[in-house]
C-alpha positions as CSV (number, residue, x, y, z in Angstrom):
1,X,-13.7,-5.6,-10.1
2,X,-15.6,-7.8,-7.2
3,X,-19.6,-6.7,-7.0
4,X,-21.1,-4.5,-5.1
5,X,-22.4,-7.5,-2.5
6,X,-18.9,-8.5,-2.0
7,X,-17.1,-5.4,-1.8
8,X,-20.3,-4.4,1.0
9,X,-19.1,-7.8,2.8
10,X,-15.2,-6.8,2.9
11,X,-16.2,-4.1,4.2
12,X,-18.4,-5.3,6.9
13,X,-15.8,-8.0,7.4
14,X,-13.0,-5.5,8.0
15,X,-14.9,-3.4,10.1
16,X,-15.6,-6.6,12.5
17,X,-11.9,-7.3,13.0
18,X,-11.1,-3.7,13.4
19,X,-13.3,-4.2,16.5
20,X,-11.5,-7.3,17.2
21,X,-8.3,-5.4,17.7
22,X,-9.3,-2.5,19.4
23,X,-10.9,-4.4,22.2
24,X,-7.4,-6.9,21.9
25,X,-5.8,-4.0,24.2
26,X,-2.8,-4.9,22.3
27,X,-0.9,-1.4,21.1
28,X,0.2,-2.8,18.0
29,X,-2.7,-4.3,17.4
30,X,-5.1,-1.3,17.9
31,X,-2.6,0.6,15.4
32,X,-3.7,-2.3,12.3
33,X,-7.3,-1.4,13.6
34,X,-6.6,1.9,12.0
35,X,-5.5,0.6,8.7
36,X,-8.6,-1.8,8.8
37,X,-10.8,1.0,9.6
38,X,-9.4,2.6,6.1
39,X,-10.0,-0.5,4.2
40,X,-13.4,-0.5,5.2
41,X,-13.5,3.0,3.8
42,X,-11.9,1.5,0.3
43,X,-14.7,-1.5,0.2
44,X,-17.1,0.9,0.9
45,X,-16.2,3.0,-1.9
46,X,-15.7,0.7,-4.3
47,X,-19.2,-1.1,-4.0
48,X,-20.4,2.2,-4.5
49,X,-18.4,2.3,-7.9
50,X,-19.4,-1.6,-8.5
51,X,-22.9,-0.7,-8.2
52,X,-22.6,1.9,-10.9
53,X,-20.8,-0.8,-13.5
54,X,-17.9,-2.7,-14.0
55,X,-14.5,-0.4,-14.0
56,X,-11.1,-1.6,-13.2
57,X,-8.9,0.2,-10.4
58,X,-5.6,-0.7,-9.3
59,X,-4.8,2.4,-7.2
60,X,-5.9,4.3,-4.4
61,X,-5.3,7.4,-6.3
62,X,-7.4,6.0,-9.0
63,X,-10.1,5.5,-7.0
64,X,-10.1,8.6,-5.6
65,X,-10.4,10.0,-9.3
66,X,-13.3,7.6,-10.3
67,X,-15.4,8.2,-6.8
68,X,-15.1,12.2,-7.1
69,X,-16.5,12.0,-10.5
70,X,-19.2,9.5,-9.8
71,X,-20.5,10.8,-6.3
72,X,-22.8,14.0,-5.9
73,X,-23.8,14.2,-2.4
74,X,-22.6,15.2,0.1
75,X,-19.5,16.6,-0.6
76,X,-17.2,16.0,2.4
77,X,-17.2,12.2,1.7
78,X,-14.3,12.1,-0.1
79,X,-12.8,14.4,2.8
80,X,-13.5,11.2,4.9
81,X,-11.5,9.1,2.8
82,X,-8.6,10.9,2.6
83,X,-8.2,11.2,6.2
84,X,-8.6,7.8,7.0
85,X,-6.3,6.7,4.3
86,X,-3.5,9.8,5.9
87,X,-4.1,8.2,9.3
88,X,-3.3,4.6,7.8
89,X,-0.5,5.5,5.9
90,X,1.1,7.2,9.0
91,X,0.8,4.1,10.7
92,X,2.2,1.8,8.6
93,X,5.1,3.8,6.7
94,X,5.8,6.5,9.7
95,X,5.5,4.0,12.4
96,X,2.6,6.0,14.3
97,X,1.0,4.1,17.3
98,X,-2.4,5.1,18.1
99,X,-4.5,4.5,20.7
100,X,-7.9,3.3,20.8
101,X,-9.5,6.2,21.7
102,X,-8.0,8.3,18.7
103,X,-8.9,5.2,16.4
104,X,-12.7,4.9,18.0
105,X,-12.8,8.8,17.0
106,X,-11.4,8.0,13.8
107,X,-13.8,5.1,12.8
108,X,-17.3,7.0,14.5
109,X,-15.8,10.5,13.2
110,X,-14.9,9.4,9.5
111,X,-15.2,6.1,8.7
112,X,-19.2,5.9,9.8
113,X,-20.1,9.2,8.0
114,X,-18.5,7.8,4.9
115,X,-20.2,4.4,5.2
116,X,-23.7,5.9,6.0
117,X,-23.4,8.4,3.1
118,X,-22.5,4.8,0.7
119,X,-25.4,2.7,1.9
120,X,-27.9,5.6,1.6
121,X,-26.9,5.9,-1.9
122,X,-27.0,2.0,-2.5
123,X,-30.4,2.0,-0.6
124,X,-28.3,-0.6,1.3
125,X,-29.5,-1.5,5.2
């Protein structure tokens, strides 16, 4: 598993090309910003995990598992998660299009609570 620093900057990294591809205009594009707006959520998450010592996960569902065990507070975090990773899933197995409103609401919403609840924990700016 990659360290908490790198996991922080794939995070941070996905987050700025989700912006990229909302302000693109392009439809298809600002559907990927929704998947990229998940996999900030997973980077996120998993620094979290890094920062509490080296574990190997290979699965979403594994992660989830790990992260409910090993975070306290608060508890609609992992509420976050799961809707992000519904709303990317629908998008790239159901063939949802969304538009950039509903994936702005889904990154301030979800993915910002979720990040702000990680970095507080990791005493990370």
């Amino acid at each position: 598993m990659k360290t908490r620093d790198e996991h922080l900057k794939q995070a941070s990294h996905n987050e700025d090309f989700a912006e990229r591809l909302l302000q693109s205009g392009d439809a298809a594009s600002v559907t990927w910003a929704a998947t990229l707006v998940f996999y900030s959520a997973v980077h996120y998450g998993r620094a979290f995990l890094a920062a509490r010592g080296p574990l190997t996960i290979r699965t979403h569902s594994g992660f989830e598992s790990i992260f409910r065990q090993s975070w306290a507070a608060p508890t609609n975090v992992l509420a976050h998660y799961r809707l992000l990773k519904v709303y990317s899933e629908r998008a790239r197995y159901d063939c949802v299009e969304y538009s950039a409103a509903e994936v702005v609401k889904l990154r301030d919403d979800h993915l910002r609570p979720f990040r702000d609840a990680i970095l507080a924990t990791l005493g990370a700016p």
